[in-house]
C-alpha positions as CSV (number, residue, x, y, z in Angstrom):
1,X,-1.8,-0.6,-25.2
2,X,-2.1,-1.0,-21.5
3,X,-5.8,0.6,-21.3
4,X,-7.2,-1.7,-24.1
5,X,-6.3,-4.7,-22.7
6,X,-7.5,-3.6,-19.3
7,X,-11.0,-2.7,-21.2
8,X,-11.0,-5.8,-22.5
9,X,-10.3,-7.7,-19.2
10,X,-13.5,-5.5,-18.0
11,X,-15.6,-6.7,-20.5
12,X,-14.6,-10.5,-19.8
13,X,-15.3,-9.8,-16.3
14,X,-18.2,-8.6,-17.0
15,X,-19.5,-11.4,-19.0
16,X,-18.4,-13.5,-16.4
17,X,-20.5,-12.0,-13.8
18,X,-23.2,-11.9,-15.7
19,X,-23.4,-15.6,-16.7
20,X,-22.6,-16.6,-12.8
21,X,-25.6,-14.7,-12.1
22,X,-28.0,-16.2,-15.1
23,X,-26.6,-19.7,-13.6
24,X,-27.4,-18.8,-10.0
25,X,-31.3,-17.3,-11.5
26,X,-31.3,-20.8,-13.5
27,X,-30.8,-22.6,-10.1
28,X,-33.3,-20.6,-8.2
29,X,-35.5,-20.9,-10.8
30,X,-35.2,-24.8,-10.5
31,X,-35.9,-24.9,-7.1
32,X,-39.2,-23.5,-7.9
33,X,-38.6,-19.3,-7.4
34,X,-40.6,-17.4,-10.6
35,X,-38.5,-16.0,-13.2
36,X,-38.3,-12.3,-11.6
37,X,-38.5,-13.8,-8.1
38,X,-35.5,-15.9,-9.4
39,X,-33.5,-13.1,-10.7
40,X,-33.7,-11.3,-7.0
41,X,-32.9,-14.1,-5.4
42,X,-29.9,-14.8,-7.8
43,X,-28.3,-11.0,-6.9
44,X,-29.0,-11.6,-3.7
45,X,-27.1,-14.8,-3.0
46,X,-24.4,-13.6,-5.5
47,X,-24.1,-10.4,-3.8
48,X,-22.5,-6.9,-4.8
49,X,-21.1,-6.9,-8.2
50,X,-19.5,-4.1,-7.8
51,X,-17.4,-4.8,-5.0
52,X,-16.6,-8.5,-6.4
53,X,-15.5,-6.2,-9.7
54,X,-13.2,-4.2,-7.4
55,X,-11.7,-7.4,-5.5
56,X,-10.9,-9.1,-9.3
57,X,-9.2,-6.0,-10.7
58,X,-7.0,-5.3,-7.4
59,X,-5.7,-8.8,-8.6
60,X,-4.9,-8.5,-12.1
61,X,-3.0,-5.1,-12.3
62,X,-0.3,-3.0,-10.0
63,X,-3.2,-1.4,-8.1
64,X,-1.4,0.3,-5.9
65,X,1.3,1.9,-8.3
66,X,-1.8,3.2,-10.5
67,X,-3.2,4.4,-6.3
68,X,0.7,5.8,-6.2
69,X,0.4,8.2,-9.3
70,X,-3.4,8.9,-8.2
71,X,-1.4,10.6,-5.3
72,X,1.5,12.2,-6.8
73,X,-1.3,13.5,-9.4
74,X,-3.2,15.2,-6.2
75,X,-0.4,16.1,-4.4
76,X,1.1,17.9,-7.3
77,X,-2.2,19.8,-7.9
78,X,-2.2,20.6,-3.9
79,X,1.3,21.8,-4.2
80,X,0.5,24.5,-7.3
81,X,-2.4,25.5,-5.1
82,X,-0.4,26.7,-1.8
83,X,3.7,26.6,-3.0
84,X,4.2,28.9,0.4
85,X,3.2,25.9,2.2
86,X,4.7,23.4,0.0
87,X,8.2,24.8,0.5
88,X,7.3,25.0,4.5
89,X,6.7,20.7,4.0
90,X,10.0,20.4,1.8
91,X,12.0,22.4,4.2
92,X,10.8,20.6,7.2
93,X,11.6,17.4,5.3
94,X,14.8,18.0,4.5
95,X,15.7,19.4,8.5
96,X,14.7,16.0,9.4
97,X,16.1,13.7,6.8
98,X,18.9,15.8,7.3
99,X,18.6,15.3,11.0
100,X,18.2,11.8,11.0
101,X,21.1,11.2,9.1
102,X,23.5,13.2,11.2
103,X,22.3,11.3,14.2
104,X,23.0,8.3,12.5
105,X,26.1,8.9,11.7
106,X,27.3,9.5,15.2
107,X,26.0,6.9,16.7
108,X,27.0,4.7,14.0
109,X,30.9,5.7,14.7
110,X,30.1,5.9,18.4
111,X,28.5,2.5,19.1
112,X,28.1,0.5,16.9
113,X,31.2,0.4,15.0
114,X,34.0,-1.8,15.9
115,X,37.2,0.5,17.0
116,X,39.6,0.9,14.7
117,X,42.3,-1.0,16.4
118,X,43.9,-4.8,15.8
119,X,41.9,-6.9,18.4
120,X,39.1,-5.1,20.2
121,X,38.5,-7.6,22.6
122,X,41.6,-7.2,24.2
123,X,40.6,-3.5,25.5
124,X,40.9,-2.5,29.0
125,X,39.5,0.2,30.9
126,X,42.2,1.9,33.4
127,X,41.1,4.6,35.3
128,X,40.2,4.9,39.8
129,X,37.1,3.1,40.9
130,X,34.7,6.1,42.8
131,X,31.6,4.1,43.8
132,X,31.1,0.4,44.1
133,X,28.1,0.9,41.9
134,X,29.1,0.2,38.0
């Protein structure tokens, strides 16, 4: 479903180009340009097709989830190639997300959340003043 109404978006597109080139050609061959001369002129001004083609489409669809399962495809295919590596990358993964986590964690209980007591605010510090310094 999805692939023939993307090929028939192409198409359109196509046609599109095409008559926005004919229409440029028509004006250049207006202004006095032979018919060939004309048709150069027309590509020229218009510029790559190709690239305009590539702009359009990266409008219409989810580009970068089709770019997402491009990667997963390759990366799966790069994993069945060398697994010794691949379970060196999951394992190091893992440490760190793992790693991260527990770091979170403790700072999370150690600064930034609010002590567990009934008004905060109202702490004191008590304890003998060494240095003139804090």
């Amino acid at each position: 479903m999805f692939w023939r109404r993307r090929k028939s978006r192409d198409e359109d597109l196509d046609r599109e180009l095409r008559s926005h080139l004919e229409a440029e050609a028509e004006e250049q061959r207006e202004n006095g340009l032979a018919p060939e001369e004309a048709g150069y002129a027309a590509r020229r001004a218009f510029g790559n097709p190709t690239l305009s083609k590539e702009k359009t489409r990266e409008t219409w669809d989810w580009v970068w989830l089709e770019r997402f399962a491009q990667d997963l495809r390759y990366a799966s295919r790069q994993i069945k190639k060398t697994p010794g590596f691949a379970i060196v990358v999951i394992v190091t993964f893992a440490l760190g997300v793992g790693a991260n986590s527990a770091l979170f964690t403790v700072t999370n209980a150690v600064l930034l959340k609010m002590l567990p007591v009934h008004d905060p605010q109202q702490l004191v510090l008590i304890g003998s003043r060494q240095s003139e310094t804090w």
